[in-house]
C-alpha positions in Angstrom: 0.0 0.0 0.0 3.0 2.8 0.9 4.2 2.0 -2.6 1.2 2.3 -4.2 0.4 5.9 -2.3 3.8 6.7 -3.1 3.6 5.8 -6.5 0.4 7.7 -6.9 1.8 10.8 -5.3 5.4 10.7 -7.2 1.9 10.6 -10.4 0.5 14.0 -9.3 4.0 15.4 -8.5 5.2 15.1 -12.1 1.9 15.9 -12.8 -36.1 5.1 25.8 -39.0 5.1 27.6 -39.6 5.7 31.1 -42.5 3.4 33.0 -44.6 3.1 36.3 -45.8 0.1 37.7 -49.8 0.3 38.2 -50.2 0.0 41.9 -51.0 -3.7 43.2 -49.0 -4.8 41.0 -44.9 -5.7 41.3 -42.2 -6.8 38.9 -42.2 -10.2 40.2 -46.4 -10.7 39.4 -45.0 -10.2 35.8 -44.1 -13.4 33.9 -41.9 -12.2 31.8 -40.7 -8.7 31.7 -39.6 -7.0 28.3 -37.3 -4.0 27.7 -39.2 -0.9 26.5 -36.1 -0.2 24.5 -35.4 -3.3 22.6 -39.3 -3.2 22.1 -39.4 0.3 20.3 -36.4 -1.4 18.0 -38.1 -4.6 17.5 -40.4 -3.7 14.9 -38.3 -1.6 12.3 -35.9 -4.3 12.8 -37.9 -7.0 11.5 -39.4 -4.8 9.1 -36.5 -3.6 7.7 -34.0 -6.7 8.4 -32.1 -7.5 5.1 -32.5 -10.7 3.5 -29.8 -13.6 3.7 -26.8 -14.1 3.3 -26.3 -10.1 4.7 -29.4 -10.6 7.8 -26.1 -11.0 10.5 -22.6 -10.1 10.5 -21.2 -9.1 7.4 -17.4 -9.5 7.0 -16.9 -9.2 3.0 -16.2 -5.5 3.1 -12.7 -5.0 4.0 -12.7 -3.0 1.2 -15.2 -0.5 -0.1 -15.3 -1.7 -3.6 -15.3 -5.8 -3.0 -17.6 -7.2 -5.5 -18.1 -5.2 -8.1 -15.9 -6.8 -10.8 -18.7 -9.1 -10.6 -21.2 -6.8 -12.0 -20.8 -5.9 -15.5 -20.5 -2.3 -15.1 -20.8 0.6 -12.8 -19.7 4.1 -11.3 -18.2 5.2 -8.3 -17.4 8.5 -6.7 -14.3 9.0 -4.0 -13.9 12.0 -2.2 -11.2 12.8 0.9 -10.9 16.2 2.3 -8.7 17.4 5.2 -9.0 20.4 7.4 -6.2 21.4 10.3 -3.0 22.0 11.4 0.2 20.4 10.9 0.8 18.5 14.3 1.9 20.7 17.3 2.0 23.7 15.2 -0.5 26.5 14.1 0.5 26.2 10.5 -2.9 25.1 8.8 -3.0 22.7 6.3 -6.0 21.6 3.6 -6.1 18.6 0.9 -8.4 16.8 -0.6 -8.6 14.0 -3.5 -11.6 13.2 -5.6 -11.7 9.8 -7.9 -14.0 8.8 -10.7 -13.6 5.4 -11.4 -16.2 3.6 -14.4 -15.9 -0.1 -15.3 -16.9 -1.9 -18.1 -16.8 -6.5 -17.4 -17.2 -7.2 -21.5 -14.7 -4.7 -22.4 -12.5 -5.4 -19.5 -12.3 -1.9 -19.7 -11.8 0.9 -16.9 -11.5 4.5 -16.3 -9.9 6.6 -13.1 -10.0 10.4 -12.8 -8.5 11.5 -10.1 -7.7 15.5 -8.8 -5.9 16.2 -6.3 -4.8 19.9 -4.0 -3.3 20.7 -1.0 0.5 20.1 0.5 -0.4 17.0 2.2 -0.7 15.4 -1.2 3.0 16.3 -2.4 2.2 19.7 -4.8 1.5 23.0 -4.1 -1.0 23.6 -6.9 -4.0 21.2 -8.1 -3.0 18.3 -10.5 -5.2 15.6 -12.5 -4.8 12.4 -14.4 -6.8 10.1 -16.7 -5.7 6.6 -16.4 -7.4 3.3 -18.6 -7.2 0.2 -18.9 -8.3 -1.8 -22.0 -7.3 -5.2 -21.7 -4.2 -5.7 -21.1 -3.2 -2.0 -22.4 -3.1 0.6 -19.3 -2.6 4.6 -20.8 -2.3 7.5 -18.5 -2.7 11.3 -19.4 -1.0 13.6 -16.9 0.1 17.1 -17.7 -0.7 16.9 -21.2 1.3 13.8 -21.8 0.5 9.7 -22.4 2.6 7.1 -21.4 2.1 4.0 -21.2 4.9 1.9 -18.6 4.1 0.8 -15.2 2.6 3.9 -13.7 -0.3 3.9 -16.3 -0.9 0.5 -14.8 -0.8 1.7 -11.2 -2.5 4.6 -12.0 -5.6 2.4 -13.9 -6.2 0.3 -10.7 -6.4 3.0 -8.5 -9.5 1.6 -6.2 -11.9 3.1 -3.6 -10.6 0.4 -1.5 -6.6 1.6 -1.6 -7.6 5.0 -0.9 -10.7 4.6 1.7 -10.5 1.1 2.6 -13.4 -0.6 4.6 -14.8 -2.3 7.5 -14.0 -5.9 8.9 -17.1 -6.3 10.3 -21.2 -4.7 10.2 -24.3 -5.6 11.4 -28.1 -4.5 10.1 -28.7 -1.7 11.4 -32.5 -1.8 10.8 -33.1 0.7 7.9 -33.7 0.3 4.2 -33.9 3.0 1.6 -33.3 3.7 -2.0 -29.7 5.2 -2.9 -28.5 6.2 -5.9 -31.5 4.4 -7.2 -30.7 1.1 -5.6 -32.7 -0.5 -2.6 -30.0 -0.8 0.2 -30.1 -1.5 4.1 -28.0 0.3 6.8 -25.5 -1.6 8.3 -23.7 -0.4 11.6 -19.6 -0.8 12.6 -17.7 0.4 15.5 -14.5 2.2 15.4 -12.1 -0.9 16.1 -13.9 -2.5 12.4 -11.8 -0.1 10.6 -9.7 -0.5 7.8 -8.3 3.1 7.1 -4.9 2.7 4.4 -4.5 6.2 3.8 -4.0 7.1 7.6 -0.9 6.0 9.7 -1.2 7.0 13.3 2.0 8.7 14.2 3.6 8.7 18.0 1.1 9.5 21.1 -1.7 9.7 17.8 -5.1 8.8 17.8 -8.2 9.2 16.0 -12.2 9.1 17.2 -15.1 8.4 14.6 -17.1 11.0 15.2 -19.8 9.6 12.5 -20.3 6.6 10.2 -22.9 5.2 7.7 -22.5 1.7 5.5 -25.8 1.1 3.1 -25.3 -2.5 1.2 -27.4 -3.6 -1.7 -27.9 -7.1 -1.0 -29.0 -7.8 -4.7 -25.5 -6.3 -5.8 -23.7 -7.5 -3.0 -22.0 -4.5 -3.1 -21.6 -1.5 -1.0 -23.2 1.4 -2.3 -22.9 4.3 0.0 -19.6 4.2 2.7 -19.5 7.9 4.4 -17.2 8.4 7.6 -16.4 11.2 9.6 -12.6 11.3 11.6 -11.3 13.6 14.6 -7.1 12.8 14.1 -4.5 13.6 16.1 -0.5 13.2 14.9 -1.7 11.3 11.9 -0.1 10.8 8.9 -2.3 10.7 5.5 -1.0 9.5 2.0 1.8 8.8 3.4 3.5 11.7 3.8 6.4 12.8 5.9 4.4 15.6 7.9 1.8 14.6 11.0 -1.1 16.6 11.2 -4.6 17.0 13.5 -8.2 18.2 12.5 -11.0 16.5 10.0 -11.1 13.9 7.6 -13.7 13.3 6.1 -14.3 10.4 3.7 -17.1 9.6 1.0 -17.6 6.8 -1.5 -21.1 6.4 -3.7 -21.7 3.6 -6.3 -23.8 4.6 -9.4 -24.9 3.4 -12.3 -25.1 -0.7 -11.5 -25.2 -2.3 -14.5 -24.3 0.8 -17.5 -21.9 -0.4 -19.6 -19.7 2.4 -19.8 -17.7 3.4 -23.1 -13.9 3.6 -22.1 -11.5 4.7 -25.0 -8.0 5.2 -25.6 -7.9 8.6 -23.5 -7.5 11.8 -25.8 -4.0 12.6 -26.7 -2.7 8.5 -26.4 
């Protein structure tokens, strides 16, 4: 993974209820006595409860994107924005990195767009790349330029995974909606289920998850909305050399299930 970052980087830089017992009557006259909690969750639980294999403990998410090479084409969105201070110092610091990735099964064809700004990322001004794959041919425009050697390849399977990474274990967390027009259920994680690539915790570092939301679309079996909010301390993101503290915040949306995207030879290849 430091590789890959680094790779990617050395890219860009060329480029509830209360209750009273009714008098006469105790707890113990009670056969059975329910909670008044897990009763007001009992309902939208079983209403909204997700159908097998994903009704219990879900462990197939380690990262964001698993799955979807199995569907035969789709969309997702990537976006990673950081607001502080370089550690122990007032100096502020900002980045942020947005990907476009499209896929295409028949054509074995796929497309990343990534932008980049911000010091943490290794430039001073904003940067962009187009990388593809067709087959076994990877292309990469950066700056105006094409090649075509190893870091096209890198560059072309840049994931959501690499750069966001996952959870080792969810659980229903009793809602369903529609998102990005597919029919998904909420799943719940705690802090210790995170897989987080792009942050190293540096000496006496930390980092709290302030907020969290996983929605899976059991008839994809694929994640289609991952959002997480991060308090860091002395972290280190993408790798590089410089700690900082403040906010990450991280989003990943699938669209577009089943499209079968056109991906071309990139303009000026």
């Amino acid at each position: 993974m430091k590789r890959l970052i680094s790779l990617i980087l050395a890219i860009t830089a060329l480029t509830v209820a209360a209750c009273t017992t009714p008098r006469g009557l105790q707890p113990d006259d009670i056969p059975t006595r329910a909670s008044l909690d897990s009763l007001a969750t009992a309902i939208p639980l079983t209403e909204n409860a997700p159908p097998a294999p994903f009704a219990g403990t879900v462990t197939s998410f380690n990262s964001v994107d698993n799955g979807l090479t199995a569907l035969s084409g789709w969309r997702y969105t990537v976006q990673l924005d950081f607001d502080g201070v370089f550690a122990d110092t007032p100096r502020e610091a900002k980045a942020s990195a947005h990907a476009e990735v499209s896929f295409n099964q028949l054509g074995s064809a796929r497309r990343v767009l990534v932008n980049t700004s911000g010091e943490l990322l290794g430039q001073s001004e904003d940067t962009a790349f187009e990388a593809v794959r067709l087959g076994p041919d990877n292309f990469l425009i950066q700056n105006g330029a094409c090649s075509t050697g190893s870091a096209a390849e890198t560059a072309a399977e840049l994931s959501a995974g690499q750069l966001m990474g996952g959870v080792t274990r969810a659980t229903p967390g009793g809602r369903r909606a529609t998102i990005n027009g597919e029919d998904v259920y909420l799943f719940t994680f705690a802090q210790s289920d995170l897989l987080l690539p792009s942050i190293r915790i540096g000496d006496n570092g930390s980092f709290t998850m302030t907020s969290g939301e996983l929605w899976i679309s059991p008839t994809r079996e694929a994640v289609v909305r991952f959002y997480l909010n991060l308090d860091v301390t002395n972290v280190v993101i993408f790798d590089r050399q410089l700690p900082v503290s403040g906010q990450v915040r991280m989003r990943y949306d699938l669209y577009d299930v089943g499209s079968e995207f056109n991906i071309t030879v990139p303009f000026g290849c």
